[in-house]
C-alpha positions in Angstrom: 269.5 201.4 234.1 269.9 204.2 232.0 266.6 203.7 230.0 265.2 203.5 234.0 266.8 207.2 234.4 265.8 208.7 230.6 262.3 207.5 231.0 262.0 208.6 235.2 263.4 212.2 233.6 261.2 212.5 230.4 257.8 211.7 232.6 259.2 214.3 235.3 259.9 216.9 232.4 256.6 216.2 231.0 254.9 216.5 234.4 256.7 220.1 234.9 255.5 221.5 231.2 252.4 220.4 232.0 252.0 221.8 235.5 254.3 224.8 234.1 251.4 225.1 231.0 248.5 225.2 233.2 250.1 227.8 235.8 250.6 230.0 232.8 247.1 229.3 231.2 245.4 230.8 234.5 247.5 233.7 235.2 247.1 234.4 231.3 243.2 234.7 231.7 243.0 235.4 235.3 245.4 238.8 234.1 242.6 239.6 231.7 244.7 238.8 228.8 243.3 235.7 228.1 242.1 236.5 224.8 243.9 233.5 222.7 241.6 230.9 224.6 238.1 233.1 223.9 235.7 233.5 226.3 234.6 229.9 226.5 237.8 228.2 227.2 239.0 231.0 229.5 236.0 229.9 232.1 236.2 226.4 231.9 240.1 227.3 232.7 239.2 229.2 235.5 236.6 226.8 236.7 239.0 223.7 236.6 241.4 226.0 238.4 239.2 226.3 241.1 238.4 223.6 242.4 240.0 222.8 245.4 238.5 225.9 246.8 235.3 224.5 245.6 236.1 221.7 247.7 236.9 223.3 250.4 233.4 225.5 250.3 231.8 222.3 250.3 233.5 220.7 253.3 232.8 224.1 255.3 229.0 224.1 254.1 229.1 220.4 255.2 230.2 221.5 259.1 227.9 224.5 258.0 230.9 226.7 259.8 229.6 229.9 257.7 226.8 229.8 259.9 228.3 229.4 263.6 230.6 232.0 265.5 232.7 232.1 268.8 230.2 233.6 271.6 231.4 237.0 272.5 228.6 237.6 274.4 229.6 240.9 277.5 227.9 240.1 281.0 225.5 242.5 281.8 223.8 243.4 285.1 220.9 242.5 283.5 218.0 240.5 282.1 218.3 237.4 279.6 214.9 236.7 277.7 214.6 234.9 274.3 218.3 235.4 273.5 218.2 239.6 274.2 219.6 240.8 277.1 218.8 244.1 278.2 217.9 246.3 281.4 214.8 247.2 282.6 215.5 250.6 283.2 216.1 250.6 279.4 212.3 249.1 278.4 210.6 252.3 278.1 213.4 253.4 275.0 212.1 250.8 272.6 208.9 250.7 272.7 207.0 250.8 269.2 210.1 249.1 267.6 210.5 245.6 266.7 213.1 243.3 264.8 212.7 241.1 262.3 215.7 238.4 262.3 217.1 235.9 259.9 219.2 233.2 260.6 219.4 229.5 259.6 218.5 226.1 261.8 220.9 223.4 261.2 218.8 220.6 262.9 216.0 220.6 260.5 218.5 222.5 257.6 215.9 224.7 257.5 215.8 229.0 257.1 214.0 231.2 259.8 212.8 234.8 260.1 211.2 235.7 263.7 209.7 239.6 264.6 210.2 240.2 267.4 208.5 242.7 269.8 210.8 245.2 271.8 207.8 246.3 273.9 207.8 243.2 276.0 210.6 241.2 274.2 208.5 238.2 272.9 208.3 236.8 269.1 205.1 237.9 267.5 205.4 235.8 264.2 207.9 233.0 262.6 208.6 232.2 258.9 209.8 228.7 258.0 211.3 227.4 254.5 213.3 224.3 254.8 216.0 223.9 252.4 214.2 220.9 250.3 211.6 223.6 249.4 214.5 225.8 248.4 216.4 223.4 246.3 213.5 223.4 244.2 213.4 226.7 243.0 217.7 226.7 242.6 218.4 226.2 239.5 222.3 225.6 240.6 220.9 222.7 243.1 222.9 223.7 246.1 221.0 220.8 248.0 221.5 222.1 251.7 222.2 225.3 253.7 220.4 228.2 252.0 219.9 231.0 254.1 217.1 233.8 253.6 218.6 237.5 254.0 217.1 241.0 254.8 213.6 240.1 254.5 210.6 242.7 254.0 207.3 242.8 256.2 203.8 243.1 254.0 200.7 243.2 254.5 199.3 240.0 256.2 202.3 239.1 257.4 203.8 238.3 254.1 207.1 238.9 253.4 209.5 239.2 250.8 213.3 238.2 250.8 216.0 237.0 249.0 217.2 233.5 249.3 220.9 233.2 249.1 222.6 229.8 247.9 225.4 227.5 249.6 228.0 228.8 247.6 227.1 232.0 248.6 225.5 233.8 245.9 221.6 234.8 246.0 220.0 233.3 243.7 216.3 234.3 244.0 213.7 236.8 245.4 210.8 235.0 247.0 207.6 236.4 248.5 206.0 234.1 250.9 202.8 234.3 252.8 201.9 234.2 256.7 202.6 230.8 257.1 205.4 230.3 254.8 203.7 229.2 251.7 205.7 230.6 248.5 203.7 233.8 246.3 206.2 234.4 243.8 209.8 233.2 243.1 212.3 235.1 240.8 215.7 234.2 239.7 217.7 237.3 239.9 221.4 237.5 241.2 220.7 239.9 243.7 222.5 240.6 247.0 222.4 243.0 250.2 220.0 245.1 250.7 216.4 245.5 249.5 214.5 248.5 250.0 210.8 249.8 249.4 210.2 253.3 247.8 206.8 255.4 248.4 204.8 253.3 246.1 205.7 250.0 247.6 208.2 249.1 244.4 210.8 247.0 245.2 214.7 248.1 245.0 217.3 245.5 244.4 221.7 245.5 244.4 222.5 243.0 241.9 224.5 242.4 238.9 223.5 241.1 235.2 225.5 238.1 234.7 227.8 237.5 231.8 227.4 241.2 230.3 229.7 244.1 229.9 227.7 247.3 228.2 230.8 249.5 228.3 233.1 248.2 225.6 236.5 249.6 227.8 236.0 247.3 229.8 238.3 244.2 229.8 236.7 241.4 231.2 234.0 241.1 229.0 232.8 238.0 231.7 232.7 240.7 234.8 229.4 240.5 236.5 228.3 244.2 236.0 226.3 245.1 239.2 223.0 247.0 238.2 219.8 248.1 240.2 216.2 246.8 239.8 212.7 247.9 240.2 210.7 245.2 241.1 206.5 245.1 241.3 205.7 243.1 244.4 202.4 242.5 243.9 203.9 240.3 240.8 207.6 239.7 241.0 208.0 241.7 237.7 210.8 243.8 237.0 209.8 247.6 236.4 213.4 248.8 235.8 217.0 248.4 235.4 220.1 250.2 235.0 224.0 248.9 235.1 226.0 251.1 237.6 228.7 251.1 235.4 226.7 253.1 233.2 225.6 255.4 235.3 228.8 256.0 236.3 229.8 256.7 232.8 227.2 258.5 231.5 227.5 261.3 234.6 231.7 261.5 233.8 232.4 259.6 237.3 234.2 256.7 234.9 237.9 257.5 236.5 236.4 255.9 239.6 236.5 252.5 237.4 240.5 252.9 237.7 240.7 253.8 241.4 242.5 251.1 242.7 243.9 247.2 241.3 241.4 246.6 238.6 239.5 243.7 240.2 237.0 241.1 239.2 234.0 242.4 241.8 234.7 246.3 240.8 232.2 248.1 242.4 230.5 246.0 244.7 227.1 247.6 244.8 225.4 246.7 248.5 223.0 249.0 249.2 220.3 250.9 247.3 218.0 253.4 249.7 215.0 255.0 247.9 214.3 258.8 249.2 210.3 258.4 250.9 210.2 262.4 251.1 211.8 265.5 248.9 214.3 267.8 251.0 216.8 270.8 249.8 219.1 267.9 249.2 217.3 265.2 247.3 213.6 264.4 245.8 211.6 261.7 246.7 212.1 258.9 244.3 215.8 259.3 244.5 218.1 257.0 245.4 221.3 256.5 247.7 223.7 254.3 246.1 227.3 252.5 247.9 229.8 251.1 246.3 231.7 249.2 249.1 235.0 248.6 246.5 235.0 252.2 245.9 234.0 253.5 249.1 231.8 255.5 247.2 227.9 256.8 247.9 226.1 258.8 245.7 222.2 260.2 245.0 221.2 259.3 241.8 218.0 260.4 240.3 216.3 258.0 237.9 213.6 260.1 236.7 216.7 262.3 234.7 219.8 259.8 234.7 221.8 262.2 236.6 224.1 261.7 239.9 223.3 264.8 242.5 226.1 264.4 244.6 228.7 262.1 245.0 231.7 261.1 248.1 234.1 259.4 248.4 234.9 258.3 252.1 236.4 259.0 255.1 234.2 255.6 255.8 236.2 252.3 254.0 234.6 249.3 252.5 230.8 250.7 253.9 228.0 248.6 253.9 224.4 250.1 254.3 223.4 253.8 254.1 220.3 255.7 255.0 218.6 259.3 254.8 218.7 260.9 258.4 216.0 264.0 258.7 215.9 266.3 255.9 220.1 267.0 255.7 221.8 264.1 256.5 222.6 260.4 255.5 224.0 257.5 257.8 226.7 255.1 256.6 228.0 251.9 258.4 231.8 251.7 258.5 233.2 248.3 258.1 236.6 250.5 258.3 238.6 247.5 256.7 241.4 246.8 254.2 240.7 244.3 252.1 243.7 241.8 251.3 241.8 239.2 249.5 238.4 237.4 249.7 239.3 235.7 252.8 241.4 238.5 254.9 240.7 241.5 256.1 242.1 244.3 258.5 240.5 246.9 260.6 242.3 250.1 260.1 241.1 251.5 263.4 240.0 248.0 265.6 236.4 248.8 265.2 233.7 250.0 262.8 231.9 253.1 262.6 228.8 254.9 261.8 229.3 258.2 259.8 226.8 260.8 259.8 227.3 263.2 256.8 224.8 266.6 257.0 224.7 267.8 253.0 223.7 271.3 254.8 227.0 271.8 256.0 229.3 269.2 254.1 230.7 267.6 257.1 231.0 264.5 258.4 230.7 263.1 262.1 231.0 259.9 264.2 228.7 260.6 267.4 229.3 256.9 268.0 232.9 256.2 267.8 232.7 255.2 271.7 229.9 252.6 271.7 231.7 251.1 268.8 235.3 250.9 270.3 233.7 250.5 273.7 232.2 247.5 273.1 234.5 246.3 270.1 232.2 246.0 267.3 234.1 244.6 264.4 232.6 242.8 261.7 235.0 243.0 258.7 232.4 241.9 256.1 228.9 243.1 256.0 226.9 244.7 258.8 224.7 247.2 259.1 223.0 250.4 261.2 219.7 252.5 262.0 219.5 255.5 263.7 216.1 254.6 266.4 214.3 257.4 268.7 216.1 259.2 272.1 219.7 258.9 269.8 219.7 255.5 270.2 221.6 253.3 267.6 220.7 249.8 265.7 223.6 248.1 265.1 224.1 244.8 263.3 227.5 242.9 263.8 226.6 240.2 261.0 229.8 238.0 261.3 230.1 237.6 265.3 226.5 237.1 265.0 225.4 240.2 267.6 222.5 242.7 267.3 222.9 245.5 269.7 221.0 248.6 270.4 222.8 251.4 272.1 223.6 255.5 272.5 227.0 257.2 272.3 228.8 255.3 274.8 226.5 252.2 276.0 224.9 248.9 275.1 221.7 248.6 276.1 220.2 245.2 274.6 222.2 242.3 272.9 220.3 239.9 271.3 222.2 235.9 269.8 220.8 233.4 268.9 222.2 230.5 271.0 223.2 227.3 269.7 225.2 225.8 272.8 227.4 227.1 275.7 230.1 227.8 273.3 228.2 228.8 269.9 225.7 231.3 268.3 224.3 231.9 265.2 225.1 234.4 262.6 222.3 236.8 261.5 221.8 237.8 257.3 220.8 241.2 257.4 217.8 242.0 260.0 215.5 245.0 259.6 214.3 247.3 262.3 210.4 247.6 261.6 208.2 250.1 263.3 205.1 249.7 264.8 203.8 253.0 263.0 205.3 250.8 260.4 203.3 247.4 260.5 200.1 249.6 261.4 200.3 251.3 257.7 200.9 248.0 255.9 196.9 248.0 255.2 197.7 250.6 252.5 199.7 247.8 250.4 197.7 246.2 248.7 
């Protein structure tokens, strides 16, 4: 009996150094002390660790739950056509605009980009790349659910996009013809947006994986986010630089310590190339946010140098643009971030900020439609200002794109899946008709 109770307390003793060992061995390199392991053994720690959320990624990929939100669809006195709903009365505003949607089908597990045409609401082209055809160019082999995200018109109906893996990560840019046939593929951790300067060159957010090119920096595994140049005619990249070290190199390195030092430290999302020169900024330039900072500055690549630089009042911002020859646009999320998961809206809503470099103050003309119509998506998101004042708005997690002025909606467009379900959109992109009728000149 009391060999029974030794041998019942040596395995429990055993099991609690054990458990107690490996508890220790994460926080150690999760901490970003981990140095007695070395680099190798810290990720395979790290990886084992994590794999019951790895599991649990999986199961929600499996009931693809990313992709489907709660309808929270407002009943207009209105029109429904296609998934938009809109006024008549309201026609007349968007003429000469059209939107070009992605979102993902889960019947055929396939990825879909429709234009559509404002003028008469109708779908004027459709882009199809089921996720077999994707899995081929993965390297990871994510097998199902990949989603295309803030895709690019060409010429000839061509597009380019980024292709962004189960586990959430982009993996790829991919050019693609008219009738979905793939141009070019390149591997490139890219993410958000992707913008095209004056010469048709390609801007990318990213990060280089694995490399640290400031030696403060602890975690020599952080994923240093960077910005790329890319040739579309080829899939080439042109240029790169690391944020971090243009950060350093213009003496803005105490943002780095704003803040619990965190493994995603900047979070670059958007990079907007100037088309024109201004007062304010030269064409070529380009307007950089950091959403972890809450950070946008102008950076000039021609000399390395950062024009102008603010922090806030807007929090955790995705998506910024030029506005006439003074001003830029940000999109609010507005949030506190407790973790990857959880989020809080400081005010309920988010916001657009309009900030005039002329006069160094910031405004939010839209504050009402936003709070009016409880517009809230905690991650993502984006905004363009259209003609008559009239705002773009794209509310990526409920899976709503609305255009509206100050105060009113007036069109909604979701993609239905049932009575109780839509689909969640992956970054669409206003597109002119001045716009598609000067895509001749790419070539």
């Amino acid at each position: 009996m009391y060999r029974k109770i030794l041998k019942s307390f040596i395995i429990l003793y055993l099991f609690f150094l054990t458990a107690l060992f490996s508890a220790w061995s994460v926080f150690h390199v999760y901490d970003g002390e981990g140095v007695r392991f070395g680099e190798n053994i810290s990720q395979k720690i790290l990886s084992f660790a994590s794999i019951p959320s790895t599991i649990n990624k999986f199961i929600k990929k499996v009931f693809n739950e990313s992709f489907f939100v709660d309808d929270r669809t407002f009943v207009y006195d209105s029109i429904t056509r296609s998934g938009f709903t809109f006024s008549k009365s309201y026609l007349d505003e968007f003429k000469g605009i059209n939107i070009l949607i992605p979102t993902y089908n889960h019947i055929d597990r396939s990825s879909v980009i429709r234009l559509f045409d404002l003028d008469n609401i109708s779908l004027k082209h459709e882009w199809v790349i089921r996720d077999k055809k994707m899995n081929e160019i993965d390297k990871y082999k994510g097998n199902n659910f990949y989603r295309l995200s803030h895709p690019i018109l060409l010429d000839n109906n061509s597009i380019i996009t980024q292709i962004i893996s189960p586990d959430n990560n982009s993996i790829s840019l991919l050019k693609i013809d008219s009738n979905s046939n793939i141009i070019w593929s390149l591997s490139l951790l890219v993410n958000h947006s992707m913008e095209l300067d004056k010469n048709n060159n390609l801007w990318v957010c990213g990060n280089f994986s694995n490399k640290t090119a400031l030696s403060f920096i602890p975690d020599t595994n952080l994923p240093e986010d960077a910005i790329w140049k890319i040739d579309i005619k080829t899939g080439k990249i042109i240029y790169e630089k690391s944020i971090a070290e243009i950060l350093y190199q213009n003496g803005y390195d105490y943002l780095f310590s704003i803040g619990k030092y965190e493994y995603d430290l900047f979070h670059l999302n958007d990079v907007q190339p100037a088309l024109n020169t201004t007062k304010y900024w030269k064409e070529g330039d380009l307007l950089v946010s950091l959403r972890n900072k809450n950070t946008i500055f102008l950076y000039r690549p021609s000399t390395n140098k950062i024009i102008w630089l603010k922090i806030g009042p807007w929090s955790n911002q995705h998506d910024c643009d030029f506005v006439d020859s003074s001003k830029i646009l940000v999109f609010g999320n507005d949030i506190i971030r407790h973790n990857k998961e959880k989020h809080s809206l400081i005010r309920g809503t988010n916001n657009a900020y309009v900030f005039d470099l002329q006069t160094g103050l910031v405004s939010r003309p839209y504050t009402s439609l936003f709070s009016n119509n409880k517009i809230k998506t905690t991650i993502e998101g984006r905004c363009d200002l259209l003609p008559k004042g009239n705002l773009f708005v794209e509310e990526t997690i409920n899976g709503r794109l609305l255009i509206g002025d100050t105060n009113n909606i007036k069109l909604v467009y979701v993609d239905r899946i049932n009575k109780k379900a839509i689909r969640r959109f992956f970054w669409s992109r206003i597109v002119t008709d001045d716009e598609i009728n000067n895509l001749n000149k790419i070539k």
